[in-house]
C-alpha positions in Angstrom: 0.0 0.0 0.0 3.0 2.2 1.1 4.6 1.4 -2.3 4.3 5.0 -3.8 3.8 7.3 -1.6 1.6 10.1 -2.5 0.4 10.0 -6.2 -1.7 13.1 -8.2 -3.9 12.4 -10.6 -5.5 14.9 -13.3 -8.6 14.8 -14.2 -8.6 17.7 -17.2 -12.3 18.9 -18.9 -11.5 18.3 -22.4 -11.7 21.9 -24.1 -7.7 23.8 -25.1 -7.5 26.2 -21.7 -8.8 23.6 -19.9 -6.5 20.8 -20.5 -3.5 23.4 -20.8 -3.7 24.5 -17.2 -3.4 21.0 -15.5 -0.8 20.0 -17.7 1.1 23.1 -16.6 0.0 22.5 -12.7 1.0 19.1 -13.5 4.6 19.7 -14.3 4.8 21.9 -11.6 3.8 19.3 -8.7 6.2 16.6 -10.5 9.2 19.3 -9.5 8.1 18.7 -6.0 9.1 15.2 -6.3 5.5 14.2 -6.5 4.0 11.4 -9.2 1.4 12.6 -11.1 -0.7 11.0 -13.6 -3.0 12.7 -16.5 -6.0 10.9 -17.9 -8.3 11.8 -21.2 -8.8 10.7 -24.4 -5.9 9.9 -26.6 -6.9 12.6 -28.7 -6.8 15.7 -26.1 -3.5 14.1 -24.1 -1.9 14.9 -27.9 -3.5 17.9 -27.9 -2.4 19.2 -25.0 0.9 17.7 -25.1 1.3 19.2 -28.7 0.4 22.6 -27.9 2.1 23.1 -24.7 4.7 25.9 -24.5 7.2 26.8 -22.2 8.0 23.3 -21.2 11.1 21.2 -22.1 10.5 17.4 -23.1 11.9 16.4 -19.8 9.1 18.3 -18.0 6.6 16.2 -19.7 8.4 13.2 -19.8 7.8 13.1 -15.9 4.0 13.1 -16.1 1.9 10.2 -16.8 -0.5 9.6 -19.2 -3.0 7.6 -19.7 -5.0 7.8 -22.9 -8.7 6.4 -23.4 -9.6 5.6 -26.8 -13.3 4.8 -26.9 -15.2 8.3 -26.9 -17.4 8.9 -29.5 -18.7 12.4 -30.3 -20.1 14.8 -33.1 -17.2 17.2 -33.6 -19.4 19.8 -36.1 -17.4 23.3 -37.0 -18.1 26.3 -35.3 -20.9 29.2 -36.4 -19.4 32.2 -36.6 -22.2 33.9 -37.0 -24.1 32.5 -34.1 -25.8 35.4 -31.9 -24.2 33.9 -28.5 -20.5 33.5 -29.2 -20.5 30.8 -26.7 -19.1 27.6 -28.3 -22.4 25.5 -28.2 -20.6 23.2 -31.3 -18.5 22.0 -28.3 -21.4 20.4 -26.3 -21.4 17.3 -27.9 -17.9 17.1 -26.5 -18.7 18.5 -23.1 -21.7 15.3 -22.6 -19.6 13.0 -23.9 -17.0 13.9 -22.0 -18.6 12.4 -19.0 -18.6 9.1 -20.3 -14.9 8.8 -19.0 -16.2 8.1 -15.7 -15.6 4.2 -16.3 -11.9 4.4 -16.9 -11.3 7.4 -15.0 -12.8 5.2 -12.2 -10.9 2.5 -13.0 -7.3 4.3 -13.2 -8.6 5.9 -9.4 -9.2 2.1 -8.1 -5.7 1.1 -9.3 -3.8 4.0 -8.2 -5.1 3.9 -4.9 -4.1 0.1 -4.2 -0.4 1.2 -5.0 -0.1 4.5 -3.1 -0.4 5.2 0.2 -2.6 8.7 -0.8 -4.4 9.0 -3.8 -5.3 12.9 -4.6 -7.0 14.1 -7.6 -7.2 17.2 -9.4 -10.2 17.6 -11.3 -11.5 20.4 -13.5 -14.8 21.8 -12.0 -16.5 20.8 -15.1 -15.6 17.2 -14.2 -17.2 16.3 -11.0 -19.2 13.9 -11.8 -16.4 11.7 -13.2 -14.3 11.2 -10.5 -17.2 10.9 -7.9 -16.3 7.1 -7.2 -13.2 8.1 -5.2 -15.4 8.3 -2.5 -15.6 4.6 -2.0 -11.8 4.5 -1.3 -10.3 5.3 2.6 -7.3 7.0 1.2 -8.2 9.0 -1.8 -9.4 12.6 -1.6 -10.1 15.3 -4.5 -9.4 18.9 -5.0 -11.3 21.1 -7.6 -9.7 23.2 -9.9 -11.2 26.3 -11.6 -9.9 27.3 -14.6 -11.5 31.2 -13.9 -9.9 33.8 -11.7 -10.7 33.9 -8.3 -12.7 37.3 -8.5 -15.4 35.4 -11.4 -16.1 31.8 -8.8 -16.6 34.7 -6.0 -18.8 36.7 -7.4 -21.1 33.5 -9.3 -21.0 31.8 -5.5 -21.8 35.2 -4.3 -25.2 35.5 -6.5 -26.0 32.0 -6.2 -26.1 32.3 -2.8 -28.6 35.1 -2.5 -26.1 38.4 -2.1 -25.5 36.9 2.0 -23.2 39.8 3.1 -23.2 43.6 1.2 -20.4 44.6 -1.0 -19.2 47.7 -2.5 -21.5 49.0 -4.3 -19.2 50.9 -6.5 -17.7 47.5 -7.5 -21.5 46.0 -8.1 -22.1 49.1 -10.6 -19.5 47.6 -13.0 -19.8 43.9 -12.7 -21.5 42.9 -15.8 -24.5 40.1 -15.7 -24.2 37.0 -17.2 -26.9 37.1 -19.5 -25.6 35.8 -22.9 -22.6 34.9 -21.3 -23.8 30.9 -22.0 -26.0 28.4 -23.5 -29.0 26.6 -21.5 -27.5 23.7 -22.4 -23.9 24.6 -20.8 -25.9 26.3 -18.0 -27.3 23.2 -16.9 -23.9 21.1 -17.4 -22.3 23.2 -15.4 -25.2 23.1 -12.4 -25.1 19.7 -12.8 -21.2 19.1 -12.2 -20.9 21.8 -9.5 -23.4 19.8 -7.1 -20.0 17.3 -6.4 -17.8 19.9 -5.0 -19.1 19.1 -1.6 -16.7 16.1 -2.3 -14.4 17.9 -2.4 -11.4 18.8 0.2 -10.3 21.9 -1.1 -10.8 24.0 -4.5 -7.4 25.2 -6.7 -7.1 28.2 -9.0 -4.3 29.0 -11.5 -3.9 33.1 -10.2 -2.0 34.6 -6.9 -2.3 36.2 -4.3 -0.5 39.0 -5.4 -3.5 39.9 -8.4 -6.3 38.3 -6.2 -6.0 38.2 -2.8 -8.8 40.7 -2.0 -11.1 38.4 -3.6 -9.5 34.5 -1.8 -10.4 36.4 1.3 -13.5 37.2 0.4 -14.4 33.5 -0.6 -12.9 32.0 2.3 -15.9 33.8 4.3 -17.8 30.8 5.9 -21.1 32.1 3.7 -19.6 31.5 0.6 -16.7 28.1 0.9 -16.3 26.4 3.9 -13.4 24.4 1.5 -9.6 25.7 1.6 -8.4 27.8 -1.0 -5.5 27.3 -3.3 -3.5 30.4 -5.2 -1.1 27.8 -6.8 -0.5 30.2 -10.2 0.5 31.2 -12.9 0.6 27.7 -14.0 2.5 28.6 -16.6 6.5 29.4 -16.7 7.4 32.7 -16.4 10.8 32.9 -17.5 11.7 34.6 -20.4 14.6 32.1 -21.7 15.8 31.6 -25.1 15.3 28.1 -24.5 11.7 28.5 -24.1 11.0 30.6 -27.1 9.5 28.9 -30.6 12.5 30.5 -32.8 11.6 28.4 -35.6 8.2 30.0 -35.9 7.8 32.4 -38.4 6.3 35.2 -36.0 9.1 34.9 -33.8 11.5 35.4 -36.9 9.0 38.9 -37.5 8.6 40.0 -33.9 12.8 39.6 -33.8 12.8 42.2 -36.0 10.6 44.9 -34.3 11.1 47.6 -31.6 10.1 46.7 -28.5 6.8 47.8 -27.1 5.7 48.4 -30.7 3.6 45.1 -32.0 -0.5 44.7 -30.9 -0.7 40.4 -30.5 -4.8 39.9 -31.3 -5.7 36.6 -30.7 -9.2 35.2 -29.2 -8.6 32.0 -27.8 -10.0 28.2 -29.4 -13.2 28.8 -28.4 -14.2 32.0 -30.1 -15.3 32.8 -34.2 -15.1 35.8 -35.7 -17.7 37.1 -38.3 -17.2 38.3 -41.4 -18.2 41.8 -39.9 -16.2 41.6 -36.8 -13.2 40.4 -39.0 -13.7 43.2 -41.8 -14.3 46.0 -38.3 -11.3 44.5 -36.7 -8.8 44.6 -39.9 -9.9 48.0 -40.7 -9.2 49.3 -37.0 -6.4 47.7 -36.9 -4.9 49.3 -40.4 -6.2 52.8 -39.0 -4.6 52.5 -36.2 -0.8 52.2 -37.6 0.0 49.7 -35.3 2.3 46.9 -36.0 0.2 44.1 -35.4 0.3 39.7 -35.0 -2.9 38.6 -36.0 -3.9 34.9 -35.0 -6.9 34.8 -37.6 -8.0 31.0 -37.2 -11.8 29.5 -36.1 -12.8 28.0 -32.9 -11.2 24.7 -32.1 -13.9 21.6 -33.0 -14.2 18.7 -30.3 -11.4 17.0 -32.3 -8.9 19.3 -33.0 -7.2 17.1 -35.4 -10.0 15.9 -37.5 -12.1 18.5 -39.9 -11.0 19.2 -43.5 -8.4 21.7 -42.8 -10.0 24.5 -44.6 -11.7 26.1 -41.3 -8.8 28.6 -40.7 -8.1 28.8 -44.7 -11.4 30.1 -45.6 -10.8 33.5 -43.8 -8.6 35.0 -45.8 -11.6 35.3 -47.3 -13.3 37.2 -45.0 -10.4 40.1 -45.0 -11.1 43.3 -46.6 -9.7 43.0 -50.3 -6.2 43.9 -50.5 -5.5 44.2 -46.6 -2.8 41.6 -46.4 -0.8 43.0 -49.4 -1.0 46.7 -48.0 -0.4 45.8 -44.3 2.8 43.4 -45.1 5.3 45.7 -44.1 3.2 46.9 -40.8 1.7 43.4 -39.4 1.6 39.8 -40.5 -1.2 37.3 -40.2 -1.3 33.5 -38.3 -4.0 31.0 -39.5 -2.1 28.1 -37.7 -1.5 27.5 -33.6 0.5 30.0 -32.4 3.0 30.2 -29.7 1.1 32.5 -27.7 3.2 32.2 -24.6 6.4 33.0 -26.2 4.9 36.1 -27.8 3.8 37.4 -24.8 7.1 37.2 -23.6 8.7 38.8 -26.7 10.4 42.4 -25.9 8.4 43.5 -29.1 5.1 43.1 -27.7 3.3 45.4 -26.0 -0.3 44.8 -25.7 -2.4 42.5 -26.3 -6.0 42.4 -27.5 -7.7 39.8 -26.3 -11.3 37.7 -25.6 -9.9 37.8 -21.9 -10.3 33.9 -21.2 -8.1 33.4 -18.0 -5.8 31.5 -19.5 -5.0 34.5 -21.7 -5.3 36.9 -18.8 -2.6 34.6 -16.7 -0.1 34.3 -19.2 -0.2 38.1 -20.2 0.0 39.3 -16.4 3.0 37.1 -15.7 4.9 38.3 -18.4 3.4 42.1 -18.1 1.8 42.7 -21.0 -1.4 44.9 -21.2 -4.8 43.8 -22.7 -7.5 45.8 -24.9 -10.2 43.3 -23.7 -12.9 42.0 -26.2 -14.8 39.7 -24.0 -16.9 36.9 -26.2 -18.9 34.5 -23.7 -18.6 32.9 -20.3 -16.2 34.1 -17.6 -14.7 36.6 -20.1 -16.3 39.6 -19.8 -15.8 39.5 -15.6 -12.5 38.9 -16.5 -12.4 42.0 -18.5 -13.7 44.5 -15.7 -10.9 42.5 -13.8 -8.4 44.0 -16.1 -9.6 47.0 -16.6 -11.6 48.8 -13.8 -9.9 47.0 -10.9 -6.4 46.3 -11.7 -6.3 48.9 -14.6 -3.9 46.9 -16.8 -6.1 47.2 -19.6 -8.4 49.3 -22.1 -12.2 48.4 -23.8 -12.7 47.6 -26.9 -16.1 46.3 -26.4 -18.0 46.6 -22.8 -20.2 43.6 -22.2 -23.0 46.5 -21.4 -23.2 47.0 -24.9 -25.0 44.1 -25.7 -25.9 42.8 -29.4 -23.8 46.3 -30.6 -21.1 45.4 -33.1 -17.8 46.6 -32.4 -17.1 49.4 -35.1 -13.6 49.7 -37.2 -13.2 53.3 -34.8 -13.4 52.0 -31.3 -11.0 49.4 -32.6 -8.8 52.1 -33.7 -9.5 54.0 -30.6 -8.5 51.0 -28.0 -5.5 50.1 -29.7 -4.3 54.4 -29.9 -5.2 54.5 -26.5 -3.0 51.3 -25.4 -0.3 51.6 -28.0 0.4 55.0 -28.9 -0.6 57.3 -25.7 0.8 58.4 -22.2 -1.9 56.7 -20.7 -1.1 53.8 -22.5 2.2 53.9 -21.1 1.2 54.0 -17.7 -1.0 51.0 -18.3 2.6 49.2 -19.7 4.5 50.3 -17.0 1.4 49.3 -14.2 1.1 45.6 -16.1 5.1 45.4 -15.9 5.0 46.1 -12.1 2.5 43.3 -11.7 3.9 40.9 -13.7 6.9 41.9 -11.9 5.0 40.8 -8.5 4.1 37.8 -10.4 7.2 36.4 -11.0 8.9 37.2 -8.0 5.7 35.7 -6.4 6.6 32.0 -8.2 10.5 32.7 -7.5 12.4 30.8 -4.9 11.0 32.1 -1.2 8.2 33.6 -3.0 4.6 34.3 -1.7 2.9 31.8 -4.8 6.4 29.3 -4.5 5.8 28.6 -0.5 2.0 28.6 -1.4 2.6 25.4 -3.9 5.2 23.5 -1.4 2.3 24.2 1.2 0.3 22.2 -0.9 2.7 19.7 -1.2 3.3 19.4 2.5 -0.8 19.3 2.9 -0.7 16.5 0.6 2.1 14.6 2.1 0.6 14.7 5.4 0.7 11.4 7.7 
């Protein structure tokens, strides 16, 4: 029984940012001398071992995995043109993600007979799956969110009934959730969130040092009774040559470029431009006279690597006739995965405009990069007022106030003047540089989020 020791197991939901994080929190508990395990579907464990940056091969080498075979799901492309931008061609995914209950059930049973602890770390959206640990005297789970800290407050918060008053100048800006979801995702979610009283504590990839106003305010007995973790950023934090995808071709370009001068636009895996908000957003961006990086690819479909391949081709398309050819001195285009990470961390970048999705917000705090925030759907446009109103990091593109309102080619050109090209802009730079600052110092040897993690670890280890 005594054999192992203490082993982790990850428990991922099976959507990009999702998957990303634990693999990230997974390499970081394997430094702690820890052996941890990740289990989904052969298809997402090469997806999220593929597109994981900022990791050697030795990091990953150390992790587990354990790849299920058997999930069958309709894996349809995403509507751009949908009027909720939330991805509801992922759903399919979502249910039949909860068929790995079986294995994932199994895996728990076998790990536990060989370890003297068995503690899993399982995406919120994935309660249900890993419910069976219960049955077992020496396993226990922890829930990770993949949202910041201030979003799961203020969701438990309303949910709740409002228990205890708040500011009511920070109420005046917190945008409501309507259109944030689907029915169908509403309900999912409902559904897996009625197993965190399984749980023996909850995780989140963010610090102290950005959030700690808001862990103190959910670790008021009216909102979690459950121990809170700031175990982030997740991701590395280092700016190392030996991190950086030099072979890419927008490395190559941003090598070239002053620093501070380039705008990265990119909106996440789960988000599909329209033709309209495509044609807005090339024009604002050529108006502007900023040098620009321009991830221009469709949301991700269930399978990333199945489809026909034309899903990201077919908006060139979409651009404004002749933009490329007049913009190829001042910006360049990516229809492909991009090394979003190492971007971020490039000298030349300095801003970022952005759907806000945390895993975006994360990796462009630690490495102290502004955001013009263009929230899309769920936790996104929270995250934006996050940015913006209360760390102030950050301009608006588009406020989530403004309902079915298309963003128009001058406010485009407006935020990214405003960010880019302005004293205020500056300050924001040089506020987001203190921060990430913070950040890393935070995760450095002795640091706030570094004795946080081995905390964890010693909790874990516990006789």
């Amino acid at each position: 029984m005594d054999s192992k020791g203490v082993v982790v197991l990850m428990v991922p939901f099976s959507s990009q940012g999702h998957l990303n994080q634990l693999l990230h929190l997974s390499c970081l508990i394997s430094t702690q001398g820890v052996e941890v395990h990740y289990i989904s579907t052969a298809a997402h464990c090469r997806q999220a071992r593929r597109r994981v940056q900022g990791r050697d091969h030795v990091a990953i080498s150390n992790i587990v995995f354990h790849e299920y075979t058997s999930l069958s799901f309709q894996s349809p492309p995403p509507d751009p043109h949908a009027s909720v931008k939330f991805p509801s061609h992922l759903q399919p995914l979502f249910e039949a993600s909860l068929l790995l209950r079986e294995p994932v059930g199994e895996l728990i049973r076998s790990l536990s007979a060989t370890s003297r602890r068995l503690v899993i770390i399982h995406d919120s959206m994935m309660g249900s799956v890993i419910q069976d640990f219960v049955h077992l005297p020496n396993a226990e789970s922890y829930t990770f969110h993949s949202v910041s800290a201030f979003s799961i407050f203020f969701f438990l918060w309303e949910k709740k009934g409002r228990p205890f008053s708040l500011d009511s100048e920070i109420l005046e800006i917190l945008p409501s959730l309507e259109g944030c979801f689907t029915p169908e995702f509403e309900r999912f979610i409902g559904e897996q969130h009625q197993y965190k009283k399984l749980n023996s504590g909850e995780i989140y990839n963010t610090s102290r040092v950005i959030e700690n106003h808001f862990f103190e305010l959910l670790s008021r007995t009216e909102i979690s009774e459950k121990r809170q973790w700031a175990l982030g950023p997740f991701n590395p934090v280092v700016r190392t040559e030996e991190s950086l995808n030099s072979f890419h071709k927008c490395i190559k370009w941003l090598d070239i470029q002053a620093p501070n001068s380039v705008i990265f636009v990119s909106f996440g895996t789960t988000t599909s431009l329209s033709n309209e908000e495509i044609r807005e957003l090339a024009i604002g961006l050529e108006k502007s006279e900023v040098k620009f990086l321009w991830v221009l690819r469709d949301a991700d479909r269930g399978d990333v690597f199945t489809g026909t391949g034309d899903d990201d081709k077919h908006t060139a398309k979409r651009l404004p006739r002749g933009f490329e050819e007049k913009n190829q001195e001042k910006g360049i285009i990516v229809r492909d995965w991009a090394p979003q990470l190492e971007i971020l961390g490039h000298l030349a970048t300095g801003g970022f405009l952005s759907h806000c999705g945390w895993n975006s917000c994360m990796e462009s705090i630690s490495m102290g990069v502004p955001i013009a925030a263009w929230p899309m759907h769920s936790d996104q446009p929270r995250n934006a007022v996050l940015i913006t109103e209360i760390l102030k990091i950050g301009v608006t593109v588009k406020g989530w106030g403004s309902g079915g309102e298309s963003v128009r080619s001058c406010g485009v050109e407006r935020a990214l003047r405003k960010l880019m090209v302005s004293e205020e802009g500056d300050e924001m730079r040089r506020r987001a540089a203190r921060l990430g600052g913070a950040v890393r110092n935070a995760v450095a040897e002795g640091g706030a989020a570094q004795l946080e993690l081995e905390s964890f670890i010693s909790h874990i280890n516990r006789h």
